[in-house]
C-alpha positions as CSV (number, residue, x, y, z in Angstrom):
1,X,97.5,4.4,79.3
2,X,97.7,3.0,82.9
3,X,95.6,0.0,81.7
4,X,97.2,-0.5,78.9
5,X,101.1,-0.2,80.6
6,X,99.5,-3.2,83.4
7,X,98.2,-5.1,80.8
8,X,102.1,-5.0,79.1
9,X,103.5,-5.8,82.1
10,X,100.9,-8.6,83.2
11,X,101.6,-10.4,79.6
12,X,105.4,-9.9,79.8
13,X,105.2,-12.1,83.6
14,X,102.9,-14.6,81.9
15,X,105.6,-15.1,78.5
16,X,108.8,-15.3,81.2
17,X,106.5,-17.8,83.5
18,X,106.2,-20.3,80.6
19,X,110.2,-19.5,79.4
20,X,111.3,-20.5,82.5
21,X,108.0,-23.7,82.9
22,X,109.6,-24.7,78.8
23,X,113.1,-24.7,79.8
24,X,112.6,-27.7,82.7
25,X,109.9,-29.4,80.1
26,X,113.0,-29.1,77.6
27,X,115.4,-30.8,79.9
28,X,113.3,-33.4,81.5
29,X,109.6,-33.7,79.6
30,X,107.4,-32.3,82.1
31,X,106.8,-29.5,84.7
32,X,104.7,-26.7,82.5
33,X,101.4,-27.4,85.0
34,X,103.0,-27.4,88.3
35,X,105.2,-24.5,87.6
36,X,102.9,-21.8,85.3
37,X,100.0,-22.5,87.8
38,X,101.8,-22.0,90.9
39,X,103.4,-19.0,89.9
40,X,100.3,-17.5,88.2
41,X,97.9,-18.4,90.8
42,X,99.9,-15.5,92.8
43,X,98.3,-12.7,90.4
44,X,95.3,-15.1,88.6
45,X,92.5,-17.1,89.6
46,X,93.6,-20.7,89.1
47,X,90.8,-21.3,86.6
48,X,92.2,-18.3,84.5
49,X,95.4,-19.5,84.9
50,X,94.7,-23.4,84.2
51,X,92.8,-22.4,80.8
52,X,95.8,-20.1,80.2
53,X,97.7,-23.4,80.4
54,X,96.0,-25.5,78.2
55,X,97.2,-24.4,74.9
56,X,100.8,-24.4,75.3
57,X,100.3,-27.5,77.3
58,X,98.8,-29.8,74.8
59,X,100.9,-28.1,71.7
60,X,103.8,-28.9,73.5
61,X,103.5,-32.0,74.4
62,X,102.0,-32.8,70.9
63,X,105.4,-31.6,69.8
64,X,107.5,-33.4,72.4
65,X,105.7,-36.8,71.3
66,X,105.9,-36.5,67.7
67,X,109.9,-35.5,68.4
68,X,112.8,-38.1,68.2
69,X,111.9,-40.3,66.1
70,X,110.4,-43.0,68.1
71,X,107.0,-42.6,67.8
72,X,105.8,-45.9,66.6
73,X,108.3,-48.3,68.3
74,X,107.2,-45.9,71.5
75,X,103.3,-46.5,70.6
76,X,103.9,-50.0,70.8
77,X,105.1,-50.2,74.4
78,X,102.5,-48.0,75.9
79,X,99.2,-48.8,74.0
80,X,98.3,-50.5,77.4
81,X,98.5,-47.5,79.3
82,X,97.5,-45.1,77.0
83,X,94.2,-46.6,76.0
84,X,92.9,-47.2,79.7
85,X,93.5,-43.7,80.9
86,X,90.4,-42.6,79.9
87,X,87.8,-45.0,81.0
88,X,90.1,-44.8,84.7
89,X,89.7,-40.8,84.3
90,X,85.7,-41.2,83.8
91,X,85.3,-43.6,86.8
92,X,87.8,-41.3,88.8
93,X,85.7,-38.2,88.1
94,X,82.8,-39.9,89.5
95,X,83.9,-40.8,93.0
96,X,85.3,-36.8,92.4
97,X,82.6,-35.7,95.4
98,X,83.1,-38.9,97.5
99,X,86.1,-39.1,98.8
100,X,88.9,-36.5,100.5
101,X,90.2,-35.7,97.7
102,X,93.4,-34.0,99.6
103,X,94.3,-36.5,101.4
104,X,94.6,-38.7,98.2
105,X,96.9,-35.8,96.8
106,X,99.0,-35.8,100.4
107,X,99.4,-39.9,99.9
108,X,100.4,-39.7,96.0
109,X,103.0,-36.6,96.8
110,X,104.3,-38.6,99.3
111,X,104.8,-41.8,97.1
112,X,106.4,-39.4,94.5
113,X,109.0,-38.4,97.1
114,X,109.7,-42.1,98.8
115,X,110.1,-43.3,95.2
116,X,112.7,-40.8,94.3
117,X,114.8,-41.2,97.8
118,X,114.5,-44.8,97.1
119,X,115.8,-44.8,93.5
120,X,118.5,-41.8,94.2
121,X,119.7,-44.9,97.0
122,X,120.1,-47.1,94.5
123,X,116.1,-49.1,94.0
124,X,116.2,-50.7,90.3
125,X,112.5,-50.6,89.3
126,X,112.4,-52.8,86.0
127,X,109.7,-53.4,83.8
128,X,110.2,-56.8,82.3
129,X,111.0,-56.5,78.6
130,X,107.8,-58.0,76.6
131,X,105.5,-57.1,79.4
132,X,105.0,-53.2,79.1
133,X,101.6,-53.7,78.2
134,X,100.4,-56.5,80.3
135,X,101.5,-54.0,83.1
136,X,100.7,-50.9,81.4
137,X,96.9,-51.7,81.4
138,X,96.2,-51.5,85.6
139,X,99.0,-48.6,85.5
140,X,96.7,-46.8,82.8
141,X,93.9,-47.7,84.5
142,X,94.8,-46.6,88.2
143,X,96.7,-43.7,86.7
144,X,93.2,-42.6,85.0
145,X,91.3,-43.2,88.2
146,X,93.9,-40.9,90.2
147,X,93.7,-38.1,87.7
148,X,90.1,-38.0,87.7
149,X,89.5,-37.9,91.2
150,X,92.9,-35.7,92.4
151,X,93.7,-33.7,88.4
152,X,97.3,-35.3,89.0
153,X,98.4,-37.4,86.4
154,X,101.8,-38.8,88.4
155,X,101.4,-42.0,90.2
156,X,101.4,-44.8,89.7
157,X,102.1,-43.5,85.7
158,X,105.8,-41.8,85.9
159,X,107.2,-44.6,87.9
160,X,105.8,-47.1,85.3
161,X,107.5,-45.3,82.3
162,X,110.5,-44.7,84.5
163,X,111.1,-48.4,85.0
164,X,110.5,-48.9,81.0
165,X,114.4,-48.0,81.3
166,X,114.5,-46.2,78.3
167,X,117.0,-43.2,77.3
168,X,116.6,-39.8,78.2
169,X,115.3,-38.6,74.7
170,X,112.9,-41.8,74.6
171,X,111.6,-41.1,78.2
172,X,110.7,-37.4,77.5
173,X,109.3,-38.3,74.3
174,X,107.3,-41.1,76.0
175,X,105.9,-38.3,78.4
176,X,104.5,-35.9,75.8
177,X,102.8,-38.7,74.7
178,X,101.0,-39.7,77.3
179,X,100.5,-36.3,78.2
180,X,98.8,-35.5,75.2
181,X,95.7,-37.6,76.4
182,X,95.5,-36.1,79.9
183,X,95.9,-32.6,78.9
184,X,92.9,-33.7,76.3
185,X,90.7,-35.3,78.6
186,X,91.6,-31.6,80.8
187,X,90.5,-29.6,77.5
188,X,87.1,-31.8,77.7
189,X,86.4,-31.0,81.3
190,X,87.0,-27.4,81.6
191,X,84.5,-27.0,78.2
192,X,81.8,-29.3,80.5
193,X,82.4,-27.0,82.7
194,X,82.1,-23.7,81.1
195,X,85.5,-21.8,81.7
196,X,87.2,-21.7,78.2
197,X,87.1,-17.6,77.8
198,X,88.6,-16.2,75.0
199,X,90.5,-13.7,76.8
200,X,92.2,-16.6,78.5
201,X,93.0,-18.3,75.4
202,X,94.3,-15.2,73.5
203,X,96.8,-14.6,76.5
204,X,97.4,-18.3,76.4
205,X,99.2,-17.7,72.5
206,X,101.1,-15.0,74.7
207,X,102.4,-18.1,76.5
208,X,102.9,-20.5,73.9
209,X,105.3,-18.6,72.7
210,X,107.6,-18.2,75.9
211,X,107.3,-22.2,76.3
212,X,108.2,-23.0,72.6
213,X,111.5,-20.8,73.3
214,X,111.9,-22.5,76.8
215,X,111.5,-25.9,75.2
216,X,114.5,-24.8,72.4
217,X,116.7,-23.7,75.0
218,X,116.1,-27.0,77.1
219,X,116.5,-29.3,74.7
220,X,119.9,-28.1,73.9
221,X,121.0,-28.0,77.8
222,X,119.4,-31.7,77.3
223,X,121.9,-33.1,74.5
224,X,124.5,-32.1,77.2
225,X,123.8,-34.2,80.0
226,X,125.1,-37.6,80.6
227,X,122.2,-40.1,81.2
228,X,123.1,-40.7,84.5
229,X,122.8,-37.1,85.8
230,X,119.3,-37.1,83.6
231,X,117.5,-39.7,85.7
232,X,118.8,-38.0,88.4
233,X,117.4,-34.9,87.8
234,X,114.1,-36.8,86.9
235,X,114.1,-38.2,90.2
236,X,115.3,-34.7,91.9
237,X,112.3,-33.4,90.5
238,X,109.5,-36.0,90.9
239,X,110.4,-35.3,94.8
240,X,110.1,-31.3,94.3
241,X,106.9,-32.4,92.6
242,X,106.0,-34.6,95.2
243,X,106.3,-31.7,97.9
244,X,104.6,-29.1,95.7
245,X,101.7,-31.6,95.5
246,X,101.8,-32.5,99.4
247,X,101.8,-28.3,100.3
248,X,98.8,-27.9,97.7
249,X,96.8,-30.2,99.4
250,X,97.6,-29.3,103.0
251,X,96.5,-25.5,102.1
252,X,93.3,-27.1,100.6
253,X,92.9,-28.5,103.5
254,X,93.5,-26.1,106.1
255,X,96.0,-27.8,107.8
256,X,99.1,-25.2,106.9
257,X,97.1,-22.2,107.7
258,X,96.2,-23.0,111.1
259,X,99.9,-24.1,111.6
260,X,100.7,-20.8,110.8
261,X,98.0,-19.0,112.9
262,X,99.4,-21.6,115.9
């Protein structure tokens, strides 16, 4: 009875977890990763909780890039980027065990932050119209290399489809498109590496539930909000990003806790 009330409870924290992660990737196209696994990882091991992830994740974002009717014309603009993410995220897995890994995290949080103080203050970052994909290659490319050697698919990626200057229902689509092929390429790595259970991915249809209903109720909240106040609550949250990143790394690293012990 006792195990069976726990397990209850522990199911009902992980649906509420992904209602609340669905309601921000409603409203501005991403945050399910950042949000689920730093909540989980306070009752879960983050391998548990990153499998747990994965399904809602990639349905989701399969969803948010079929949605709004701008598939093709959206396909078009970021074929570029799209098809060199994965040769970047194969070369970036292979420098993996080379480099400081944290310390690339620390640099691209802080990037995420400067460029959203810089575009809050007014910065115009344009990509020139008829050049998305002459640009979108290195961005691709880069972005792949950055997510294979740090598991953060952010920079120099959202900065690039930020200055596409598209609308706030073309921008999130955008996203789960792109999306789709990192949280693919995640799929492949964590079945190279032996941690799909099926326990995992049972409670993980537990939590694509509460992120389908988040996404509903976000997307509404979304129709309501003037494009203006959209980008910047895009930028509001690349910066919270940015500092979740930045703290992530800094534990990994060690240098937080001894701040603490000081």
């Amino acid at each position: 009875m006792g195990t069976s009330y726990l397990g209850s409870i522990f199911q009902i924290e992980i649906i509420l977890i992904f209602l609340f992660a669905g309601i921000i990737k409603g409203l501005i196209g991403l945050g399910v990763p950042m949000i689920t696994l730093s909540l989980m990882s306070l009752f879960q091991p983050v391998p548990s909780a990153v499998v747990i992830t994965l399904l809602p994740s990639f349905l989701t974002n399969v969803w948010q890039g079929a949605k709004g009717g701008n598939f093709i014309k959206l396909s078009k603009k970021l074929w570029g980027l799209i098809v060199m993410v994965p040769p970047g995220v194969w070369i970036g897995t292979y420098f993996l065990d080379k480099f400081e890994v944290p310390w690339f995290s620390v640099i691209l949080g802080s990037l995420l932050i400067i460029f959203g103080v810089m575009s809050l203050s007014g910065m115009d970052l344009q990509v020139p119209e008829g050049q998305e994909n002459f640009w979108g290659i290195p961005v691709g490319t880069v972005g792949g290399l950055m997510l294979g050697m740090t598991g953060i698919f952010s920079v120099p990626s959202i900065f690039y489809l930020y200055g596409l200057k598209l609308t706030k229902d073309e921008l999130v689509q955008a996203l789960g498109i792109v999306l789709n092929i990192v949280t693919v390429f995640l799929a492949i790595t964590l079945y190279r590496l032996g941690i799909l259970y099926e326990k995992q991915l049972l409670l993980s249809i537990g939590a694509l539930f509460g992120t389908v209903c988040g996404m509903l109720i976000g997307q509404q909240i979304r129709r309501y909000i003037p494009e203006g106040l959209f980008r910047k609550n895009f930028l509001s949250f690349l910066m919270i990003l940015g500092t979740y990143i930045i703290t992530n790394a800094l534990n990994e690293l060690g240098v937080l806790a001894l701040s603490v012990n000081k």
